[in-house]
C-alpha positions as CSV (number, residue, x, y, z in Angstrom):
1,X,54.1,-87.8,-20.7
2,X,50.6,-89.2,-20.4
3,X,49.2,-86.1,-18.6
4,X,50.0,-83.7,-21.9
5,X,47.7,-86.2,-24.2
6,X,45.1,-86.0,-21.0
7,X,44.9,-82.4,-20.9
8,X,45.1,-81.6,-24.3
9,X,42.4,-83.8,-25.2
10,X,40.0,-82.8,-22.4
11,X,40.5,-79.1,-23.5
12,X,38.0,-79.9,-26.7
13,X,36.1,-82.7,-25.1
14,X,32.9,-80.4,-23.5
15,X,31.4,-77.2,-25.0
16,X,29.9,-75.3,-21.8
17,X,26.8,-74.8,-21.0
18,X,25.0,-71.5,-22.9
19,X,24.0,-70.1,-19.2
20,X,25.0,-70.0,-15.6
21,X,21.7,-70.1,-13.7
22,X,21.4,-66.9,-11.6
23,X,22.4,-68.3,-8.1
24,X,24.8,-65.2,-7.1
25,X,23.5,-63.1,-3.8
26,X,24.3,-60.0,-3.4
27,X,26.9,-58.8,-0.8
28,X,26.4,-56.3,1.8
29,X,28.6,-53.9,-0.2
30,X,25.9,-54.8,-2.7
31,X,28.3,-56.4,-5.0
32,X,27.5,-59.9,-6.6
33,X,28.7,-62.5,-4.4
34,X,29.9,-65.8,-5.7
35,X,27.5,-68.9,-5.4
36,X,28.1,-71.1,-2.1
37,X,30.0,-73.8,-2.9
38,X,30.2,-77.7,-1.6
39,X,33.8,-77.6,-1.7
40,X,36.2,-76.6,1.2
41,X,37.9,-74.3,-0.4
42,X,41.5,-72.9,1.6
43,X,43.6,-70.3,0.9
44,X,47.1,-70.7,-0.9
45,X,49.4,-70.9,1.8
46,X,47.3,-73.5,3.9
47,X,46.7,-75.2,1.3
48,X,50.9,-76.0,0.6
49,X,51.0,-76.5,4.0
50,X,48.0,-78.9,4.8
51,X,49.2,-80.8,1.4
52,X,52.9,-81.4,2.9
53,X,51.1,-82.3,6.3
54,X,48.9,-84.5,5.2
55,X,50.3,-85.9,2.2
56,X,47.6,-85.1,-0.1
57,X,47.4,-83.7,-3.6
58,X,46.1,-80.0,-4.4
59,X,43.5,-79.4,-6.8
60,X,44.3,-76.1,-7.1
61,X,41.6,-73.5,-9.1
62,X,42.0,-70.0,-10.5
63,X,38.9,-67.7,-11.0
64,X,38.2,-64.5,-11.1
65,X,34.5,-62.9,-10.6
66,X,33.7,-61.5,-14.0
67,X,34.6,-64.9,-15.7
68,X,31.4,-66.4,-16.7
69,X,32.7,-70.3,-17.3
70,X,34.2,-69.6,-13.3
71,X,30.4,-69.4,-12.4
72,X,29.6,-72.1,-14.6
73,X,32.2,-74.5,-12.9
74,X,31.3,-72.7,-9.1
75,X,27.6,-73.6,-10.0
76,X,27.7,-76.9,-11.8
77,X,31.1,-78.4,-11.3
78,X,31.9,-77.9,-7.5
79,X,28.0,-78.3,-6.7
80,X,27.7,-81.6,-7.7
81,X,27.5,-83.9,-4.7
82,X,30.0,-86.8,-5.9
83,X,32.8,-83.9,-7.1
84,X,32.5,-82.0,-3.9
85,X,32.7,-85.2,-1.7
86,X,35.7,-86.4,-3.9
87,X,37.7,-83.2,-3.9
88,X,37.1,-83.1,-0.2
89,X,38.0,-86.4,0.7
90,X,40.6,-86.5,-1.9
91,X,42.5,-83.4,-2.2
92,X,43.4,-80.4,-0.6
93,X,41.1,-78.0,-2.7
94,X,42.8,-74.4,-3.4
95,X,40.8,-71.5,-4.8
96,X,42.6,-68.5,-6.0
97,X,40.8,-65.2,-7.4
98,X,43.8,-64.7,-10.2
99,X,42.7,-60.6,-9.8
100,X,43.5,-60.5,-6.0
101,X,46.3,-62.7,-6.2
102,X,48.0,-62.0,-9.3
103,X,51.5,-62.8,-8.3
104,X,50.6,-66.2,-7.4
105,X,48.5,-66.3,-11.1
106,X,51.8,-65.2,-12.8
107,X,53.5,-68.0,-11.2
108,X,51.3,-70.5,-12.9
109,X,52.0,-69.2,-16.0
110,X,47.5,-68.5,-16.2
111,X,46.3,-67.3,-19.3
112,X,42.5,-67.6,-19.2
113,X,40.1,-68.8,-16.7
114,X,38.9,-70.7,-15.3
115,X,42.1,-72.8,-15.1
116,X,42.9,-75.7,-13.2
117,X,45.8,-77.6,-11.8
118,X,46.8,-80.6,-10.2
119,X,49.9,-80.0,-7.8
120,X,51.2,-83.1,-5.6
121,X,52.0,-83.4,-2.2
122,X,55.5,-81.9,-2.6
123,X,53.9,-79.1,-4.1
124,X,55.5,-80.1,-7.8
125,X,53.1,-79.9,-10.9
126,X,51.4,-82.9,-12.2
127,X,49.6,-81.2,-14.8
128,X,47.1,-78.4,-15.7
129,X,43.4,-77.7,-17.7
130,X,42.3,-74.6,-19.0
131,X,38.7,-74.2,-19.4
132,X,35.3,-75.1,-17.8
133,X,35.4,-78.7,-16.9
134,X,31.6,-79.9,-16.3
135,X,30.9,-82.8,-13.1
136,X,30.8,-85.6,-15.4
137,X,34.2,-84.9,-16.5
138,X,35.7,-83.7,-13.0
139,X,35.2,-86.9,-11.2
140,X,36.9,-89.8,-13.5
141,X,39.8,-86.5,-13.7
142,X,39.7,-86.6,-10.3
143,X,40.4,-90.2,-9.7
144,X,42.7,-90.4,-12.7
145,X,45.0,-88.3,-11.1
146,X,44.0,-89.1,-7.1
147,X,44.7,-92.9,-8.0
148,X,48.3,-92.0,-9.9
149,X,47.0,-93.6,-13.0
150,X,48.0,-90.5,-15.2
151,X,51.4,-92.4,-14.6
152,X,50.6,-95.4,-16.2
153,X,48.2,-94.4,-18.7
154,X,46.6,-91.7,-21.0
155,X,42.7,-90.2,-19.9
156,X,40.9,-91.9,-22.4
157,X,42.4,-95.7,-21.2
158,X,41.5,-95.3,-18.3
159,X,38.0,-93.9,-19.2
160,X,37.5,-97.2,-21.2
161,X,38.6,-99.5,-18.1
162,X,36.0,-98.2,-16.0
């Protein structure tokens, strides 16, 4: 019950930033390649797996490489030192390219990207955010839902006890 007020609140919270800055490479098939990230990103099925295994939550991201807001959150977001250590430690961290792996978008009921869910160790939902979320807002999510306090209390509590 909490987690709807959470995510429908953060979904207004941020504007994003005008600009990605210009990071990309280019591949050898001299396509744009996505900007390294600090996160240790696994596929899908490791992921499940790894989170039953380990017990651990999934943080569980869907991009695509023409979304703008996707680079925004690749360059900004999962750049930032104290997100990328948090996810890592944290989570099991799951990228999926909603293009490439469209049946497992579908299943997630995606509509627009970048999108982002929190899944827990069983691999149930615990809720999801649509849009860009910048690092300052990423890390208290992050522990919000790492530290189960989404059970006990809305976002913005929990925000204000910190």
């Amino acid at each position: 019950m909490a987690m709807v007020g959470l995510f429908a609140c953060l979904a207004f919270v941020h504007t994003p930033p005008a600009k990605a800055s210009q990071t990309e490479g280019t591949a050898a098939n001299g396509k744009k390649s996505r900007p390294a990230s600090k996160v240790r990103w696994v596929s899908y099925q490791e992921g499940l797996r790894r989170s039953k295994d380990e017990g651990k939550k999934v943080f569980l991201n869907f991009y695509a490489d023409w979304c703008h807001y996707c680079k925004v959150m690749e360059e900004k977001t999962f750049r930032d030192n104290a997100v990328a250590a948090y996810l890592n430690d944290h989570y099991i961290p799951i990228q999926v390219d909603s293009d490439r792996q469209q049946k497992i978008a579908k299943e997630y009921k995606v509509q627009g990207l970048p999108t982002t869910y929190f899944l827990g160790a069983d691999g149930g939902s615990i809720g999801s955010q649509p849009g860009y979320i910048p690092p300052d807002l990423m890390l208290p999510l992050l522990q919000f839902i790492h530290t189960d306090s989404f059970k006990t209390m809305d976002f913005q509590k929990f925000q204000e006890g910190r």
